[in-house]
MARBA-3410 file (N, C-alpha, C, O; in Angstrom, 1 decimal):
231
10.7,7.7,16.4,11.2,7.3,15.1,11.9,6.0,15.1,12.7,5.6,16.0 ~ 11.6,5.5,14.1,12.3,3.7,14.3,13.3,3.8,12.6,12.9,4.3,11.6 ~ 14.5,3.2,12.5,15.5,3.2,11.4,15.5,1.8,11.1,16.2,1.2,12.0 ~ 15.0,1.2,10.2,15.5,-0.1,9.7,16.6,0.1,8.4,16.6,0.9,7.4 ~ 17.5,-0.9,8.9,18.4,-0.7,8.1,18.7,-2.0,6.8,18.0,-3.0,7.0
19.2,-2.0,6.0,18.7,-3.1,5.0,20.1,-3.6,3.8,21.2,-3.1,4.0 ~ 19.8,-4.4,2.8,21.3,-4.6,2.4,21.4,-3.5,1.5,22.6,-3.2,1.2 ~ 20.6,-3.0,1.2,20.8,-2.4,-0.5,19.4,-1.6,-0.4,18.6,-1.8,0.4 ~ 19.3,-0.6,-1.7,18.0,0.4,-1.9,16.6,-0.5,-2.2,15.4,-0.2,-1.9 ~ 17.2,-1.7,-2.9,16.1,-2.0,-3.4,15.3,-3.2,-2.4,14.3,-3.7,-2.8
15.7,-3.5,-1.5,15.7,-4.5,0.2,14.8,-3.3,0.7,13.7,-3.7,0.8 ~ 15.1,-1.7,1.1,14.6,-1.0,1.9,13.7,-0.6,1.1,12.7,-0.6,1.8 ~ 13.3,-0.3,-0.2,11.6,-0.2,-0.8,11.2,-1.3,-0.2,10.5,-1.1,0.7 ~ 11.5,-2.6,-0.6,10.4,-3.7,-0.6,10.2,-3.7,1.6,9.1,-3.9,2.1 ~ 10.9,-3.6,2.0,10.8,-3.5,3.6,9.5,-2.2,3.8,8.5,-2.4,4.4
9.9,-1.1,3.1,9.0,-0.1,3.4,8.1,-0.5,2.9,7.3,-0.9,3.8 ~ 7.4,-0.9,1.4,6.3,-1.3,0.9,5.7,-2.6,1.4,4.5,-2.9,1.0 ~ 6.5,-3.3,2.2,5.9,-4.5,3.3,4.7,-3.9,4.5,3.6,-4.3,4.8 ~ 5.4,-2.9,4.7,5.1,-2.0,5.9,3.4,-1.3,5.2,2.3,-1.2,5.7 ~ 3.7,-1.1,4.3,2.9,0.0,4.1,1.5,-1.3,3.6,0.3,-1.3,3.9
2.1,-2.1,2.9,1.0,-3.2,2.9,-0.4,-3.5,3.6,-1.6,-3.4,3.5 ~ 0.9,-4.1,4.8,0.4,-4.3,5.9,-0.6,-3.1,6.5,-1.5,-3.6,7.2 ~ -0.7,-1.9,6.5,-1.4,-0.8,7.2,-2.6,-0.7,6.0,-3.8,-0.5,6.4 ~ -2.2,-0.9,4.3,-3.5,-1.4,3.7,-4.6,-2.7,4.2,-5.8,-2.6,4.4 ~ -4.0,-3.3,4.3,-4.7,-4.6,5.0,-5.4,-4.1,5.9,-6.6,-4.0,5.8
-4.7,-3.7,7.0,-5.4,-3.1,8.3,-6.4,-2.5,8.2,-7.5,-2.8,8.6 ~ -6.1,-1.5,7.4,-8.1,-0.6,7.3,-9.4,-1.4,6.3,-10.5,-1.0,6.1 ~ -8.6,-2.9,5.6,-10.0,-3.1,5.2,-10.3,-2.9,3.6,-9.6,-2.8,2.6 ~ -11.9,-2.8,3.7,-12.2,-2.8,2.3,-12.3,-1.3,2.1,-12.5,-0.8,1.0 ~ -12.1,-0.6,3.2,-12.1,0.7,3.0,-11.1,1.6,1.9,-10.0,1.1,1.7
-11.4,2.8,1.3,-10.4,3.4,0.9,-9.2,3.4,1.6,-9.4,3.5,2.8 ~ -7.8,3.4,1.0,-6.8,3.9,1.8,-6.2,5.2,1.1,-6.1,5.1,-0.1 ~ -5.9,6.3,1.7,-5.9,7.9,1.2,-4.1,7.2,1.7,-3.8,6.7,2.7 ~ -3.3,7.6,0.6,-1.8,7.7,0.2,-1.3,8.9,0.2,-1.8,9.3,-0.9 ~ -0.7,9.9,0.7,0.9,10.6,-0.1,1.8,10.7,-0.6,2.8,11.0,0.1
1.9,10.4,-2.0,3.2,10.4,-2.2,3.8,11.6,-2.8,3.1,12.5,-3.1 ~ 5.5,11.6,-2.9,6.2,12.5,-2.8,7.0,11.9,-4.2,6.6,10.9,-4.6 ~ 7.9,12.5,-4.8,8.6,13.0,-5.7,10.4,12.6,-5.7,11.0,12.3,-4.7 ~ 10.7,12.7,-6.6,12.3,12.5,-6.6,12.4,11.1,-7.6,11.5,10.5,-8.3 ~ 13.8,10.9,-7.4,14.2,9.3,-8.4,14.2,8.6,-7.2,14.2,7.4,-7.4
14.1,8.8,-5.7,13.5,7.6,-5.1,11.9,6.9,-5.3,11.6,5.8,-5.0 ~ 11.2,7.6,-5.7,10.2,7.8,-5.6,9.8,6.6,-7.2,9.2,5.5,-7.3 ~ 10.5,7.4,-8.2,10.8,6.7,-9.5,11.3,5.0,-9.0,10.6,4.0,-9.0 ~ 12.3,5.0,-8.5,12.7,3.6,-8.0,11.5,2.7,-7.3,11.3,1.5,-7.7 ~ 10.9,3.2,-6.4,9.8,2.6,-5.9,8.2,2.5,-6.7,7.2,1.8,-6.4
8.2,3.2,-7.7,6.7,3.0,-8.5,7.3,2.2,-9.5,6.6,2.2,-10.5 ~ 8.4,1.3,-9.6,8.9,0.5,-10.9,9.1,-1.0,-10.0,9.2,-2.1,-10.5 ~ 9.2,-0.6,-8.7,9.3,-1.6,-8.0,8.1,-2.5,-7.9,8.0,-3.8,-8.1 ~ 7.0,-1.4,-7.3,5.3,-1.7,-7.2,5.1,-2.3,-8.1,4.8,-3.5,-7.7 ~ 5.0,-2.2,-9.7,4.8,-2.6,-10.7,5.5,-3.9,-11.1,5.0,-4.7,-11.8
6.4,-4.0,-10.7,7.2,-5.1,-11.3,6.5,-6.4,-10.2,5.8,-7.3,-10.5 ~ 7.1,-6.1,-8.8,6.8,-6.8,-7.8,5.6,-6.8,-6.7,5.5,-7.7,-5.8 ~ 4.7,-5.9,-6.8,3.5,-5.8,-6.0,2.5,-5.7,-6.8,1.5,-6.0,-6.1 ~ 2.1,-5.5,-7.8,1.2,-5.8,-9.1,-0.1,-6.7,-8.5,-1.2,-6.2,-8.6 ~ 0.1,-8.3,-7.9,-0.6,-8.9,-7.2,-0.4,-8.6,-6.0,-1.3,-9.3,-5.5
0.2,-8.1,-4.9,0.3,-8.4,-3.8,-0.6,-7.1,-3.0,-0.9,-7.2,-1.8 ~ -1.0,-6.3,-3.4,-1.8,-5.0,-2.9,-2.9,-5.0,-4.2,-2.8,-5.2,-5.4 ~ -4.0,-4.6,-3.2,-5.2,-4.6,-3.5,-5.1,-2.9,-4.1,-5.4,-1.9,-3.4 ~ -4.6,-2.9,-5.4,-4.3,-1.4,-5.6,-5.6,-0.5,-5.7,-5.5,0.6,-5.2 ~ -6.9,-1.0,-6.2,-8.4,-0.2,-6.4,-8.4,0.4,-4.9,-8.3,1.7,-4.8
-8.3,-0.5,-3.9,-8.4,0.5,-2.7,-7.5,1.5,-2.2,-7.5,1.8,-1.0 ~ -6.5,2.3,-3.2,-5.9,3.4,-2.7,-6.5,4.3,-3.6,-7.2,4.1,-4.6 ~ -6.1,5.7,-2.8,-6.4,7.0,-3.2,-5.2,7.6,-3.4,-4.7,7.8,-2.3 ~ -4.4,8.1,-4.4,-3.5,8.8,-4.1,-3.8,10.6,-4.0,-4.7,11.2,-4.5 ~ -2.6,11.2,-3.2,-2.7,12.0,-3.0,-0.7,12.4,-3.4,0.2,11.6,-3.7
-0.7,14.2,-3.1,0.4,14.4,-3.4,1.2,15.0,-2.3,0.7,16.1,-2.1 ~ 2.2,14.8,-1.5,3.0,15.4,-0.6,3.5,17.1,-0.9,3.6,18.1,-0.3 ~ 3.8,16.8,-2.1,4.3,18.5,-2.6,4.4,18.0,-4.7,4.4,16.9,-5.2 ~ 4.4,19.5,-5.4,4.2,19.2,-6.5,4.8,20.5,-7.0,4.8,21.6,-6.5 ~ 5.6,20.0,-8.3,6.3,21.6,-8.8,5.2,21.9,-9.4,4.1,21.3,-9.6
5.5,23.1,-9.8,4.6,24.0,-10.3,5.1,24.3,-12.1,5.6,25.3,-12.8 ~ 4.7,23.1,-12.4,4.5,22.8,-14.0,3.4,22.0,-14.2,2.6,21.7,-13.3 ~ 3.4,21.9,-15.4,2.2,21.2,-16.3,2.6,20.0,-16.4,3.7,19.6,-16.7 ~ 1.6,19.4,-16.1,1.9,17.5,-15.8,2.8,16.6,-17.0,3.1,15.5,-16.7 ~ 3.3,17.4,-18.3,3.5,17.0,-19.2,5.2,17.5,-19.4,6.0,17.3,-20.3
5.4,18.3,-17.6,6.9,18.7,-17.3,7.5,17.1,-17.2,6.9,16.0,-17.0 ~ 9.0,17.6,-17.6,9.7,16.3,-17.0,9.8,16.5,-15.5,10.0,15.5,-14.8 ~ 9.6,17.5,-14.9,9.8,18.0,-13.5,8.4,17.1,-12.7,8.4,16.5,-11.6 ~ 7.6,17.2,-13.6,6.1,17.2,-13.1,6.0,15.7,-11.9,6.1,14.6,-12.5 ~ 5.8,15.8,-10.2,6.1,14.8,-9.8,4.8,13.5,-10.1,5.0,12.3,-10.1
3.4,14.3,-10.5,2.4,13.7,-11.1,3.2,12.9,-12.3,3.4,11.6,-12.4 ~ 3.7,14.0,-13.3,3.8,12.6,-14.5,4.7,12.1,-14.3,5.2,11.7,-15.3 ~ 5.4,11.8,-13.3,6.3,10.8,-13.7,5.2,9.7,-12.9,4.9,8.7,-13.5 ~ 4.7,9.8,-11.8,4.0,8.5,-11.3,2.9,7.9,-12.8,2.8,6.7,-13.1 ~ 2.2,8.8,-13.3,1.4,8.5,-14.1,1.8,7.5,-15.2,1.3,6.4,-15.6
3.3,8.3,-15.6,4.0,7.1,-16.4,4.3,5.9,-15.7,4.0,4.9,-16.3 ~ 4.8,5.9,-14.7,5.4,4.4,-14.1,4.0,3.6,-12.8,3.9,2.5,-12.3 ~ 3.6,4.4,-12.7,2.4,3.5,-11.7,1.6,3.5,-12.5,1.4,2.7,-13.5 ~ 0.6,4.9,-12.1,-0.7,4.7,-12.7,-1.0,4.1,-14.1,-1.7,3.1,-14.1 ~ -0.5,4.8,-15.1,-1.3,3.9,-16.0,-0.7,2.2,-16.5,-1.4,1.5,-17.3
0.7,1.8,-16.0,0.4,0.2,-16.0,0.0,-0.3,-15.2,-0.1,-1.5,-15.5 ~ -0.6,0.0,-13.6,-1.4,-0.4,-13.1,-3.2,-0.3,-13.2,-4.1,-0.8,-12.5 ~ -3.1,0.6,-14.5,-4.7,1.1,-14.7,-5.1,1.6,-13.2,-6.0,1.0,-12.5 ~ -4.5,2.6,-13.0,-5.5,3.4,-11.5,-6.5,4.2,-12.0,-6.2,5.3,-12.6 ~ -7.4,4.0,-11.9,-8.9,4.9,-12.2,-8.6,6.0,-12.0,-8.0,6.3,-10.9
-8.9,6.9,-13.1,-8.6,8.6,-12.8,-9.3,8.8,-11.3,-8.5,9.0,-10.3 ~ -10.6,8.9,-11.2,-11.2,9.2,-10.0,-10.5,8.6,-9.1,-10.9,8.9,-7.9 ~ -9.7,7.9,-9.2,-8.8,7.7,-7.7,-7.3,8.3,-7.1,-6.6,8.0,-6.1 ~ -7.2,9.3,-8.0,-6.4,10.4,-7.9,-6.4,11.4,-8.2,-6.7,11.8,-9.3 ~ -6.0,12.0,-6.9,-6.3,13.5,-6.3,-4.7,14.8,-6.8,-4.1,15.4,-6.0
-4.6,14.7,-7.9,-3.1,15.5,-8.2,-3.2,16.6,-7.8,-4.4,16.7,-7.6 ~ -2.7,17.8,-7.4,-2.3,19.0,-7.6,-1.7,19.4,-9.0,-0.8,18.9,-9.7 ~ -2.5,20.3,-9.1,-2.9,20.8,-11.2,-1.6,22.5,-10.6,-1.7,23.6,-10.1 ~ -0.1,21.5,-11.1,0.9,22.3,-10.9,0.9,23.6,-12.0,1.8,24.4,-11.9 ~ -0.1,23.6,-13.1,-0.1,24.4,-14.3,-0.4,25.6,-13.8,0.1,26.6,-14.3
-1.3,25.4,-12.6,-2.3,26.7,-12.1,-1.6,27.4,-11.7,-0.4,27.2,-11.7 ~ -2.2,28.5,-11.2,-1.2,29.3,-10.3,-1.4,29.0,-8.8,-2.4,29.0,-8.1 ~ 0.1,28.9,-8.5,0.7,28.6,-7.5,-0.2,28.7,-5.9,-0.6,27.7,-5.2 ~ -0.4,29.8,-5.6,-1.8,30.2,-4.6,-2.6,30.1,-4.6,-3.0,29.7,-3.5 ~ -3.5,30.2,-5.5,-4.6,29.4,-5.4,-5.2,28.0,-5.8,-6.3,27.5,-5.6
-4.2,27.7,-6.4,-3.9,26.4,-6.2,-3.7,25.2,-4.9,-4.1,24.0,-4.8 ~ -3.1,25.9,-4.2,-2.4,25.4,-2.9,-4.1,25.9,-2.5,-4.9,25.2,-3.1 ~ -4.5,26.4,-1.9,-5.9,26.8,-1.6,-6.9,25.8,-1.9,-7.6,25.2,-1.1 ~ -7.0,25.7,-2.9,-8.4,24.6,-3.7,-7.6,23.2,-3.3,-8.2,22.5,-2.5 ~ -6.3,22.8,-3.7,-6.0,21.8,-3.2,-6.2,20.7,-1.5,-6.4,19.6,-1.2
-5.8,22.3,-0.7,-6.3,22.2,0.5,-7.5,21.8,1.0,-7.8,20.9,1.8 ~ -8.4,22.5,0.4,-10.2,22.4,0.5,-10.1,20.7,0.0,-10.3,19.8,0.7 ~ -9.7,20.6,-1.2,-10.2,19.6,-1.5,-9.8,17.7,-0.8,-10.4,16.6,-0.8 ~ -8.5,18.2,-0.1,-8.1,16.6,0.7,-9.0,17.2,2.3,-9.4,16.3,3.1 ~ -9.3,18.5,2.7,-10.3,18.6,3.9,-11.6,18.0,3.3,-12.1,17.1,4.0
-12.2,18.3,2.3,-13.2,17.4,1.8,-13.1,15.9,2.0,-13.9,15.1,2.4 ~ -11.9,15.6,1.5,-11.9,13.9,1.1,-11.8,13.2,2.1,-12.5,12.2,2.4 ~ -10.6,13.7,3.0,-9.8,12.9,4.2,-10.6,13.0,5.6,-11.4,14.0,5.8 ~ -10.5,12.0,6.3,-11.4,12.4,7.9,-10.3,13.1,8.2,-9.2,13.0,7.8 ~ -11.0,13.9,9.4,-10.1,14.8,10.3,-9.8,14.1,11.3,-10.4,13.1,11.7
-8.7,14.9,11.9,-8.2,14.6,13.2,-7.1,15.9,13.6,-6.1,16.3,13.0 ~ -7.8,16.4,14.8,-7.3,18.1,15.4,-7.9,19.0,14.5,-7.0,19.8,14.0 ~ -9.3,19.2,14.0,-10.2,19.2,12.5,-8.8,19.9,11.2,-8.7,20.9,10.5 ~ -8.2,18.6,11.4,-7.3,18.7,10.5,-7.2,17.2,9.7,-7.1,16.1,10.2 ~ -7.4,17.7,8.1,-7.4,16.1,7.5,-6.3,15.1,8.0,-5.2,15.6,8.4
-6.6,13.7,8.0,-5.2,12.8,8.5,-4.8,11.6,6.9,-5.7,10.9,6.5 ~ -3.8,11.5,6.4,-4.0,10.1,5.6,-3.6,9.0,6.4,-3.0,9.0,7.6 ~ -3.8,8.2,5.9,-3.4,6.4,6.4,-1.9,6.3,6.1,-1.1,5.4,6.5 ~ -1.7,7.2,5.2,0.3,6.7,5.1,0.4,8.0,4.1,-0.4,8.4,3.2 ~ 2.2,8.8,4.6,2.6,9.7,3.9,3.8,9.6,3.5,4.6,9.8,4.4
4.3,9.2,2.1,5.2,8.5,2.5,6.6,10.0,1.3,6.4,10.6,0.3 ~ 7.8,9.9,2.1,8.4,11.1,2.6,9.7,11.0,1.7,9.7,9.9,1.1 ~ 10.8,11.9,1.3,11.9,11.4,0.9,12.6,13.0,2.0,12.0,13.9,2.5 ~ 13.8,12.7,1.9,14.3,13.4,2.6,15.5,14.0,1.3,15.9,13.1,0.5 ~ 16.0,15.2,1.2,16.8,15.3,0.4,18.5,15.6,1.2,18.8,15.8,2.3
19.5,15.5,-0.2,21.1,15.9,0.6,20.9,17.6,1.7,21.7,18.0,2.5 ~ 19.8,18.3,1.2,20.1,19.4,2.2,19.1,19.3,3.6,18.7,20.2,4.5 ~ 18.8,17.9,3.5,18.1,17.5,4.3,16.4,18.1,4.1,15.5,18.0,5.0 ~ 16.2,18.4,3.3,14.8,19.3,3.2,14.0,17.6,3.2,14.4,16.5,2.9 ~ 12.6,18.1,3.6,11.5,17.3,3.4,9.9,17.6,2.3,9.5,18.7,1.9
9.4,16.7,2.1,8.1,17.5,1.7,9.1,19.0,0.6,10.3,18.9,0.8 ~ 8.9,19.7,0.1,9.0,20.8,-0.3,9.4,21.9,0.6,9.2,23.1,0.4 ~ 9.9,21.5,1.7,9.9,22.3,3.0,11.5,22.2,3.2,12.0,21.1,3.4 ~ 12.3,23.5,3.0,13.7,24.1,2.8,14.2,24.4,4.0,13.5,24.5,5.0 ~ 15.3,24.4,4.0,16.3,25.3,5.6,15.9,26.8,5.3,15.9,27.7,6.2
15.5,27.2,3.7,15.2,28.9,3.9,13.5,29.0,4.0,12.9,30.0,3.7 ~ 13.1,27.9,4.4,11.6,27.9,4.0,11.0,27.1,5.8,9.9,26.8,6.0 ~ 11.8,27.0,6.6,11.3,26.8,7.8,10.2,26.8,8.6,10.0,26.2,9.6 ~ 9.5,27.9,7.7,8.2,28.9,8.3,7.0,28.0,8.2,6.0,28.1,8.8 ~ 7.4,26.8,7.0,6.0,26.1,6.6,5.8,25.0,7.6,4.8,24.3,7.8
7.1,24.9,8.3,6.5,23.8,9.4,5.6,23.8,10.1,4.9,22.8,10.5 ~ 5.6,25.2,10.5,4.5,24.9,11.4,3.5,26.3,10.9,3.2,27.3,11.5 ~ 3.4,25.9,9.8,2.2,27.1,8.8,0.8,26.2,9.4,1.0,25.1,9.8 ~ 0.1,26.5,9.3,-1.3,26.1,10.1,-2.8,25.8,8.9,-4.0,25.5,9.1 ~ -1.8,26.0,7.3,-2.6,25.9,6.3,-2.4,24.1,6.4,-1.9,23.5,7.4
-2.7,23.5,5.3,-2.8,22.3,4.5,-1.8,22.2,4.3,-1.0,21.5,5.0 ~ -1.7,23.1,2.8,-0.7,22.8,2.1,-0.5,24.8,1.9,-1.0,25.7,2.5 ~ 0.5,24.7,0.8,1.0,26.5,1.0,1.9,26.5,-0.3,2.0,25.4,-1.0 ~ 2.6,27.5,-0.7,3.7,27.7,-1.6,4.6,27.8,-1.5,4.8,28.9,-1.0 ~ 5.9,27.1,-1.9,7.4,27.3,-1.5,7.9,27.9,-2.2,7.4,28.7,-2.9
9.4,27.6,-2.2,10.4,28.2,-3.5,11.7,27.1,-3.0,12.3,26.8,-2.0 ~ 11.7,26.9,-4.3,13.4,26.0,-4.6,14.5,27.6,-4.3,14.6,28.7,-4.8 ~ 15.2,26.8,-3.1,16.3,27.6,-3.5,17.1,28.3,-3.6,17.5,29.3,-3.1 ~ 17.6,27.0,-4.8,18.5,27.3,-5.8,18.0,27.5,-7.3,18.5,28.3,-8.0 ~ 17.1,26.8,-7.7,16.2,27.3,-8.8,15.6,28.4,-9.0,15.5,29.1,-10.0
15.1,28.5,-7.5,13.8,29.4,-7.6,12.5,29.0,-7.9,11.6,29.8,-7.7 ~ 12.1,27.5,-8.5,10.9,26.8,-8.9,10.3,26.8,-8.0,10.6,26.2,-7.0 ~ 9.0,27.6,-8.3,7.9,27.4,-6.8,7.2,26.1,-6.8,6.8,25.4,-7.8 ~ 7.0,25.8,-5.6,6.3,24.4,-5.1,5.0,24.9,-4.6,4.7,26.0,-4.2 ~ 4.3,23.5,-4.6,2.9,23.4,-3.7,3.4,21.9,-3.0,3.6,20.8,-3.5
3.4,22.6,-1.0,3.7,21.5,-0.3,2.8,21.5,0.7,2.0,22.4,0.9 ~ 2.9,20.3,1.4,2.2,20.4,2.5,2.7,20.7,3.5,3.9,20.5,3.5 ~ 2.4,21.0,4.5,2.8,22.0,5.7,3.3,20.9,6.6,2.7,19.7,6.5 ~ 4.4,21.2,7.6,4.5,20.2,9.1,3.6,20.1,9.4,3.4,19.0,10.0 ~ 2.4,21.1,9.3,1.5,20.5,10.6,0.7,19.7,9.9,-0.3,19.5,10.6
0.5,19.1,8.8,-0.4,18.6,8.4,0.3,17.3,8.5,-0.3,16.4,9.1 ~ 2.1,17.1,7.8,2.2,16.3,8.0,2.5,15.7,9.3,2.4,14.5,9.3 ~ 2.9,16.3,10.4,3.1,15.9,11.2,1.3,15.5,12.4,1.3,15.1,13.6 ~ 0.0,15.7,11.4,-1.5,15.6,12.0,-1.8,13.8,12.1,-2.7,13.2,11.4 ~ -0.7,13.0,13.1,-1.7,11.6,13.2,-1.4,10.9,11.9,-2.2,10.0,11.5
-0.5,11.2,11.1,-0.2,9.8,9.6,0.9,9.1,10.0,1.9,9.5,10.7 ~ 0.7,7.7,9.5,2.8,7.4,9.6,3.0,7.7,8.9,2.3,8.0,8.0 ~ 4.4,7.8,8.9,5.0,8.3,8.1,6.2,6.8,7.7,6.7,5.9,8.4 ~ 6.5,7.0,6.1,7.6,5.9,5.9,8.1,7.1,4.7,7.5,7.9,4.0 ~ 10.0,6.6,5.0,10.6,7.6,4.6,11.4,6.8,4.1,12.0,6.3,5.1
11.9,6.3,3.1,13.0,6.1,2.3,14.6,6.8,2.1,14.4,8.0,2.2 ~ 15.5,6.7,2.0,16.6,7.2,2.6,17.7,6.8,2.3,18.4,6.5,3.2 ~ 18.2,6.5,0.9,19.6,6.1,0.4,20.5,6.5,-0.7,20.0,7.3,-1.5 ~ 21.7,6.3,-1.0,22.4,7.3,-1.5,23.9,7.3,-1.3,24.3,7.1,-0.2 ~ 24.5,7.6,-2.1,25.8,8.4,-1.9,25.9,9.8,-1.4,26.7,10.2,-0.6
25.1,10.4,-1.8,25.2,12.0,-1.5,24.2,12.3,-0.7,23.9,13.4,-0.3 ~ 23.7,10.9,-0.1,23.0,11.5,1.2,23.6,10.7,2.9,23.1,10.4,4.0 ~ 24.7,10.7,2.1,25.4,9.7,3.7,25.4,10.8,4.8,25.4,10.4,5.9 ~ 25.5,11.9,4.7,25.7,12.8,5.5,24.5,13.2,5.9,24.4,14.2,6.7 ~ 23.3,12.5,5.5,21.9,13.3,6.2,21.5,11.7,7.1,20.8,11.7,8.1
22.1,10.5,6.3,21.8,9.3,6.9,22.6,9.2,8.4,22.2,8.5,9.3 ~ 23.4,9.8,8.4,24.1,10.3,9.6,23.5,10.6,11.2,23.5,10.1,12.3 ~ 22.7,12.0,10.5,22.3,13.0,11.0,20.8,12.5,11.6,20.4,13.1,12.6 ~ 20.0,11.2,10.7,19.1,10.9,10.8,18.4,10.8,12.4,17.4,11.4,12.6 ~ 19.0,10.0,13.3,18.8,9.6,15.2,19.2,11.2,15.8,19.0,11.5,17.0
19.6,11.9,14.9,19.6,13.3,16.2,18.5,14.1,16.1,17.8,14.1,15.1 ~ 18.4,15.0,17.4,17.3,15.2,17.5,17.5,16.7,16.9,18.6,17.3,16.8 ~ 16.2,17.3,16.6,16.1,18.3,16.3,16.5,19.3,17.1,16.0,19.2,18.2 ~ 17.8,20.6,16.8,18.3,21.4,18.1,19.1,22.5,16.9,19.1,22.4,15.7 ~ 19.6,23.4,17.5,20.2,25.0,17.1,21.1,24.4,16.5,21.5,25.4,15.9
22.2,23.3,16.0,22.8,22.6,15.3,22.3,21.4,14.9,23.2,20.6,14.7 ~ 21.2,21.2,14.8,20.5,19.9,13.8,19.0,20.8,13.4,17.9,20.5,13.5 ~ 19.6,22.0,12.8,17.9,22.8,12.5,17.4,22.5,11.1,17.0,23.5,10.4 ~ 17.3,21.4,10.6,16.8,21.3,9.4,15.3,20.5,9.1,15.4,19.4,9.6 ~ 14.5,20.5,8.7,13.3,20.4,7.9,13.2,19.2,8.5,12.4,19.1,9.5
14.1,17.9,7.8,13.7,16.4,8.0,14.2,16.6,9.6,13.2,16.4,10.3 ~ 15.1,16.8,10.2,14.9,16.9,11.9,14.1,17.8,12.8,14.4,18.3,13.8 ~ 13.3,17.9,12.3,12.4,18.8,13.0,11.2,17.8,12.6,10.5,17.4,13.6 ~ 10.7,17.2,11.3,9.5,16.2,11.2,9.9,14.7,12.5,9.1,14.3,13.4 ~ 11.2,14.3,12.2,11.3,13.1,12.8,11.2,13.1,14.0,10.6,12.3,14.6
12.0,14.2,14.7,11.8,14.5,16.1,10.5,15.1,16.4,10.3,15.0,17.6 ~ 9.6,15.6,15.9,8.0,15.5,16.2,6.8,14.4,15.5,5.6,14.5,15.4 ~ 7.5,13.5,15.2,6.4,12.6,14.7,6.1,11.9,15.3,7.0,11.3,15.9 ~ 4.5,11.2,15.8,4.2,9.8,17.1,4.6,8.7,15.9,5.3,7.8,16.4 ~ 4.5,8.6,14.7,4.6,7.1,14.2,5.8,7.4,12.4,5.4,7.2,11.3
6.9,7.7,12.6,7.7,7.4,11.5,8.9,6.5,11.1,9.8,6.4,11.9 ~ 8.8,5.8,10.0,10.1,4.8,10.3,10.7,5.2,8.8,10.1,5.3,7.8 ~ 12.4,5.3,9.0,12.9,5.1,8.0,13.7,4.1,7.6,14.2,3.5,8.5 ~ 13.8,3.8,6.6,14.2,2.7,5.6,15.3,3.1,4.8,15.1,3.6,3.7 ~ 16.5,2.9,5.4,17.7,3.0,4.6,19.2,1.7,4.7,18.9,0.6,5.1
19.9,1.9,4.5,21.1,1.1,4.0,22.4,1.3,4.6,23.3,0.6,4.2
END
């Protein structure tokens, strides 16, 4: 795990979205298969793209895909689809067929199921497990990752795709993807700033252990290629 550190939130998007550029470039004219993830970091950085990467990424060649997705109808304020839809997708005009959402309306299980089949369809494998070219992560104040909880531990090393969580403190069930998927051969770029998360920015360089047992220290400490981007 590598930590670049930066002046401000909006220095460490454009550092991580340098990064991530650069690894579009690298594969070419080929598709590049994306994950992204959810939150107002997430909101920060699709207003960023838009404003300031508009020309600088060859956007036709991504595919997006989704890290974890609540389990509403895209027309939720929750919904981590519509909020991208509103702020990327459609002022960048991304071709529907170039995104792969999870349809949070459905039900929760079999949803996570079809979803699964369908990025094993899309993505090449690796450990015949799909890989993307970039997954890119937020870490929350309870340190959770991906949709993956301190009461939900089990999904790290769940052996599906993706699976069903639960918030909680809500209770809102999620569709996330598993450690092992994320942790299957992607980099990973993780964004990471905050007032209310100084105490996980902390925590970030230790390694995963019986007093550092949480979600985001158990991905970082098992990943070959992740870097975070914080302040």
């Amino acid at each position: 795990m590598k930590i670049e550190y930066c002046d401000d939130s909006k220095s460490a998007l454009r550092a991580m979205t340098d990064h991530m550029a650069r690894l579009v470039q690298e594969k070419g004219v080929e598709p590049f298969n994306l994950a992204l993830s959810g939150g107002e970091t997430a909101k920060q950085m699709f207003s960023l793209w838009v404003d300031e990467y508009r020309d600088k990424i060859d956007w036709n060649l991504l595919r997006f895909f989704w890290v974890d997705e609540r389990c509403v109808p895209p027309s939720s304020l929750d919904s981590n689809y519509g909020h991208a839809n509103r702020l990327l997708f459609k002022p960048l005009n991304i071709p529907k067929d170039h995104i792969h959402r999870i349809e949070g309306e459905k039900e929760p299980g079999a949803e996570a199921m079809r979803y699964s089949w369908e990025v094993k369809e899309y993505l090449p494998l690796f450990n015949l497990m799909p890989t993307f070219d970039c997954i890119l992560l937020g870490i929350g104040d309870d340190a959770h990752t991906a949709s993956i909880f301190p009461t939900t531990m089990e999904i790290l090393s769940d052996s599906r795709n993706y699976t069903v969580s639960q918030h909680p403190v809500s209770h809102q069930y999620r569709i996330t993807m598993t450690g092992t998927l994320i942790l299957n051969n992607s980099p990973l770029l993780i964004p990471v700033f905050g007032e209310n998360k100084k105490a996980v920015i902390e925590h970030l360089a230790d390694r995963f252990s019986p007093i550092n047992d949480t979600p985001a220290a158990y991905i970082l400490s098992h990943a070959v290629d992740a870097t975070v981007y914080t302040t």
